[in-house]
Rosetta silent file (secondary structure, phi, psi, omega in degrees, C-alpha in Angstrom):
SEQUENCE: XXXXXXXXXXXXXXXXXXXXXXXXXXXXXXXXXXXXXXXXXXXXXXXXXXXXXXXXXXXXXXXXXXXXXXXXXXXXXXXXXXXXXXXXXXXXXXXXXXXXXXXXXXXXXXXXXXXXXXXXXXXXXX
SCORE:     score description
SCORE:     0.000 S_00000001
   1 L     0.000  139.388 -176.739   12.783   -6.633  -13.204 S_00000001
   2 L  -136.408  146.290 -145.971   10.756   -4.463  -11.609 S_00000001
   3 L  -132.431  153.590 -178.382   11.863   -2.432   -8.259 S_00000001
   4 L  -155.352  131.466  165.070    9.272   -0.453   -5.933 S_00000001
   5 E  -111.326  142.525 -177.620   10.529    2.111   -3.263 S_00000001
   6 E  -135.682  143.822 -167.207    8.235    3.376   -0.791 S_00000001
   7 E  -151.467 -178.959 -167.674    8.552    6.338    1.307 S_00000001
   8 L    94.169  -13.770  173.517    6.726    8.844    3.642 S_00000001
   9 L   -34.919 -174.173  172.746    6.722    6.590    7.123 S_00000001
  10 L   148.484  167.725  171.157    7.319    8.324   10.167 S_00000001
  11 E   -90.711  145.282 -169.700    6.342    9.144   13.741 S_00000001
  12 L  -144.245   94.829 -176.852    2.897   10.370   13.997 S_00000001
  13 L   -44.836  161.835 -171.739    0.197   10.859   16.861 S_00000001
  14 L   -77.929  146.836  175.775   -3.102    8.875   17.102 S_00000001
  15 L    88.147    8.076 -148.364   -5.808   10.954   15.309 S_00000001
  16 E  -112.075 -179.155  170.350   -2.802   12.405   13.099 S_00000001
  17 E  -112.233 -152.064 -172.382   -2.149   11.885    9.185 S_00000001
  18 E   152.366  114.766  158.103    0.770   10.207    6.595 S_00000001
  19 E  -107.931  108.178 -130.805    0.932    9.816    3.105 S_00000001
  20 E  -118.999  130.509 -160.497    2.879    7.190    1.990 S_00000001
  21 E  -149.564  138.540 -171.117    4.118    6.829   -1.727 S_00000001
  22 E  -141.235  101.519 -161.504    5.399    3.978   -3.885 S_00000001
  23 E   -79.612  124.830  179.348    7.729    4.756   -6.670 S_00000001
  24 L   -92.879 -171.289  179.413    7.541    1.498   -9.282 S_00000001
  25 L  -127.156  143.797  165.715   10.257    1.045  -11.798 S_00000001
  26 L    98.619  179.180 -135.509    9.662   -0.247  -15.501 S_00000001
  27 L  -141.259  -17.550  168.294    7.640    0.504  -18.569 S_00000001
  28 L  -101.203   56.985  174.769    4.228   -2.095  -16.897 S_00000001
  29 L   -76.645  -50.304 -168.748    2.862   -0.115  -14.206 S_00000001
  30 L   -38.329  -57.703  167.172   -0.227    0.947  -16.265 S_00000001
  31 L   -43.984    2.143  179.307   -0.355   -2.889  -16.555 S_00000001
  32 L  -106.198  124.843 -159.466   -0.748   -3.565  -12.998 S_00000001
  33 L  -101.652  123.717  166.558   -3.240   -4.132  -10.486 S_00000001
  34 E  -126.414 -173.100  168.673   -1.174   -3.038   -6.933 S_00000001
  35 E  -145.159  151.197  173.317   -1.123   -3.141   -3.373 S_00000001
  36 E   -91.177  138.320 -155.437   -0.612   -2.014    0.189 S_00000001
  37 E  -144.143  148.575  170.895    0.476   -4.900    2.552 S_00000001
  38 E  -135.092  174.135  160.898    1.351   -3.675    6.436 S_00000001
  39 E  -154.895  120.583  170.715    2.975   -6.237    9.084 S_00000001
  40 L   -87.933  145.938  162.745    3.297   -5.276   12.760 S_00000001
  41 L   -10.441  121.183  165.802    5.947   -7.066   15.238 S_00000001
  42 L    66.921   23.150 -164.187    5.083  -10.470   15.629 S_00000001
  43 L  -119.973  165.717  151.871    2.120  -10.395   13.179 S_00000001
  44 L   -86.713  162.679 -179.500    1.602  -11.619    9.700 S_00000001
  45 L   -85.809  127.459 -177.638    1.842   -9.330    7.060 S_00000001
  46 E   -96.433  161.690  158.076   -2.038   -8.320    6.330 S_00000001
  47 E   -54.779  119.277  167.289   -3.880   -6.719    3.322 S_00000001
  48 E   -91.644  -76.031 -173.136   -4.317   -2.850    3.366 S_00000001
  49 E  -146.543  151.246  162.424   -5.855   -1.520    0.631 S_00000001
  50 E  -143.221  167.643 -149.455   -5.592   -2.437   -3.322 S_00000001
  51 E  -131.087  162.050  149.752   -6.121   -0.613   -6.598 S_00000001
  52 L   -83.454  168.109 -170.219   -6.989   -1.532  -10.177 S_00000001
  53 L   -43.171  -49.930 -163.945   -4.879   -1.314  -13.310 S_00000001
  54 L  -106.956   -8.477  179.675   -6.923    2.304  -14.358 S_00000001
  55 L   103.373  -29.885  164.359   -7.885    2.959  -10.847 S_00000001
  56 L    -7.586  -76.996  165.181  -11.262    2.457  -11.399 S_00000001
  57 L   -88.197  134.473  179.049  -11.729    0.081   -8.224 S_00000001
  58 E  -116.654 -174.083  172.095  -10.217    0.538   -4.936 S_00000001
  59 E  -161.686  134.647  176.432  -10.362   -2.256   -2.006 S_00000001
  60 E  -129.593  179.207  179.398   -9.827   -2.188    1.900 S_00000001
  61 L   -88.107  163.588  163.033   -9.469   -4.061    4.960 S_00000001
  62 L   -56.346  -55.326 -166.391  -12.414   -3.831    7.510 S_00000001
  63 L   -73.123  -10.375  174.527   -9.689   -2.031    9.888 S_00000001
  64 L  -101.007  -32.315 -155.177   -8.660    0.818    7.380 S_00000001
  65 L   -84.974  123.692 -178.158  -11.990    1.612    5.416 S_00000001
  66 L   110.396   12.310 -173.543  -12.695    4.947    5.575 S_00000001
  67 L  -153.457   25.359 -167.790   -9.949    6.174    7.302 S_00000001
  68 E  -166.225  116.229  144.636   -6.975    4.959    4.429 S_00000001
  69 L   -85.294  140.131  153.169   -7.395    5.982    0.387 S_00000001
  70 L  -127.853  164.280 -155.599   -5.125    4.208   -1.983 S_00000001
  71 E  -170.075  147.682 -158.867   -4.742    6.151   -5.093 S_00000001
  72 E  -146.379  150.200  159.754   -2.581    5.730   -8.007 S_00000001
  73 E   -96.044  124.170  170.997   -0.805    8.178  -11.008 S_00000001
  74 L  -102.262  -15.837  174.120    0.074    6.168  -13.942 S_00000001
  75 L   -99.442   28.579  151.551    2.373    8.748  -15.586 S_00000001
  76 L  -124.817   32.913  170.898    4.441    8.948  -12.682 S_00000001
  77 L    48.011   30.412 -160.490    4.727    5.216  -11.958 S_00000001
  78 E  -112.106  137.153  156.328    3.587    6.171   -8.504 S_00000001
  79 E  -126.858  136.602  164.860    0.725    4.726   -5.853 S_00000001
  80 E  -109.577  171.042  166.573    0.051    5.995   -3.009 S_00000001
  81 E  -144.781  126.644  140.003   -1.954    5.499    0.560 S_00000001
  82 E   -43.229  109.425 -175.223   -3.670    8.322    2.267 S_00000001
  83 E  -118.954  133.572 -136.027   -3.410    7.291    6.025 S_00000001
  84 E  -136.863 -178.647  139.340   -6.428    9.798    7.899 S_00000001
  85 E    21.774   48.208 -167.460   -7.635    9.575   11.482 S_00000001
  86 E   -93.684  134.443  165.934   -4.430    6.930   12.676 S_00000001
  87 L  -105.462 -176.341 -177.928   -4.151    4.822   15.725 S_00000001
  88 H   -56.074  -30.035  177.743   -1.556    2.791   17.559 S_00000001
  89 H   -63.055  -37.988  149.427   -2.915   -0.089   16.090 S_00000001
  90 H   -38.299  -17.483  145.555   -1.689    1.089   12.736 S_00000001
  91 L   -21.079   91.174  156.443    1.808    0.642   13.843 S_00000001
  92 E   179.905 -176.883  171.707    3.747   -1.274   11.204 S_00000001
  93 E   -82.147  116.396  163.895    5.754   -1.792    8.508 S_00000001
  94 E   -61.632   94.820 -164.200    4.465   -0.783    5.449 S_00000001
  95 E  -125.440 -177.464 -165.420    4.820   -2.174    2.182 S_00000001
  96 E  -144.296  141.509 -177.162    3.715   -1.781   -1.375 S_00000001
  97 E  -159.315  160.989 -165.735    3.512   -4.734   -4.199 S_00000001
  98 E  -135.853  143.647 -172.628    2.334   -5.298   -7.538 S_00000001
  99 L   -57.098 -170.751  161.109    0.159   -8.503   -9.457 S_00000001
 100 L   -83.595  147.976  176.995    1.256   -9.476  -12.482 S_00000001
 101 L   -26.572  142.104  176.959    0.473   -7.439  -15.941 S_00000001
 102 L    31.204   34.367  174.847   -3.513   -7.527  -16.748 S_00000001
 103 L  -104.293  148.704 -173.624   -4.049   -9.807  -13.754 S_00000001
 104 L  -116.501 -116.700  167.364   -7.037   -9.264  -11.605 S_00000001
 105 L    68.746 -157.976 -167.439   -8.566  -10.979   -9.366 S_00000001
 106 L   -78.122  138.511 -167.542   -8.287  -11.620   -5.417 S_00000001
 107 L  -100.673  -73.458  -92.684   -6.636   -8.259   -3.573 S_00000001
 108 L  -116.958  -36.326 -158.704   -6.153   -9.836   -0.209 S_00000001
 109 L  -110.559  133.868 -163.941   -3.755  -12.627   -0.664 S_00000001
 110 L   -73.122   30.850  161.670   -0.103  -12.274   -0.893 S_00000001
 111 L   -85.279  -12.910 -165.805    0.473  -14.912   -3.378 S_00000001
 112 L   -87.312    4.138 -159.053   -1.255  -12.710   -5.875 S_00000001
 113 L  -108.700  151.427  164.561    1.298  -10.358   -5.840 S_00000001
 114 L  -158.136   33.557  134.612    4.960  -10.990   -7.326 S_00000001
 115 L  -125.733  145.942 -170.441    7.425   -7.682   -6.871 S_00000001
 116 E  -138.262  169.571  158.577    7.035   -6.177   -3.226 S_00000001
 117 L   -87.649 -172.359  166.749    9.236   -3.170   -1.717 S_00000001
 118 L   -69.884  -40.550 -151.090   11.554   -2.656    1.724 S_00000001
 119 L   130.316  137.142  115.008    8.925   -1.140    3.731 S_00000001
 120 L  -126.284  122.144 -138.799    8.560    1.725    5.166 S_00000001
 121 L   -52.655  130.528  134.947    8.055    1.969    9.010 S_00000001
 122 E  -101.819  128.674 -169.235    4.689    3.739   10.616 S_00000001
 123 E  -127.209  104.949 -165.715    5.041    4.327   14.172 S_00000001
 124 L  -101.106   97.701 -158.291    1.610    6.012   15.189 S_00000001
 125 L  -100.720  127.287  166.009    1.926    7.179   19.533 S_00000001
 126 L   -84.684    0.000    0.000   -0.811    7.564   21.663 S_00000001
């Protein structure tokens, strides 16, 4: 079983920053391709950003790139997302999830994914 906590949300002004960290659990992280998933009120939950196993390759949304890093530590079982130059729009619940060991592949779609976290809330005010 593998467990993911994620922390750093918060209230924030537009234009303002947040760095948001996602502690995994377990002995495969190294093994793991992950991701950032966000879902505002009444929305689907969308694609943020995703990472490769070694880090090597990053991936973004249209609406984050270049204003959102994801970034990853493998000896502290940790990933994070940089969040830079944030608007209102950016408002949601955050979450963090991980493929399965030495799977690659499509970023975007939550089926690829199989352990996710709670969430943690970005509330960005203009």
């Amino acid at each position: 079983q593998v467990q993911l906590v994620e922390s750093g949300g918060g209230l924030v002004q537009a234009g303002g920053s947040l760095r948001l960290s996602c502690a995994v659990s377990g002995r495969t992280f190294s093994s793991r391709a992950l991701g950032w998933f966000r879902q505002a009120p009444g929305k689907e939950r969308e694609f943020v950003a995703g990472i490769s196993r070694t880090g090597s390759t990053t991936y973004y949304s249209d609406s984050v790139k270049g204003r959102f890093t994801i970034s990853r530590d493998n000896a502290k079982n940790t990933v994070y997302l940089q969040m830079n130059s944030l608007k209102p729009e950016d408002t949601a619940v955050y979450y963090c999830a991980t493929k399965p060991p030495y799977v690659s592949g499509s970023y975007g779609s939550r089926s690829e994914y199989d352990y996710w976290g709670q969430g943690t809330q970005v509330t960005v005010s203009s």
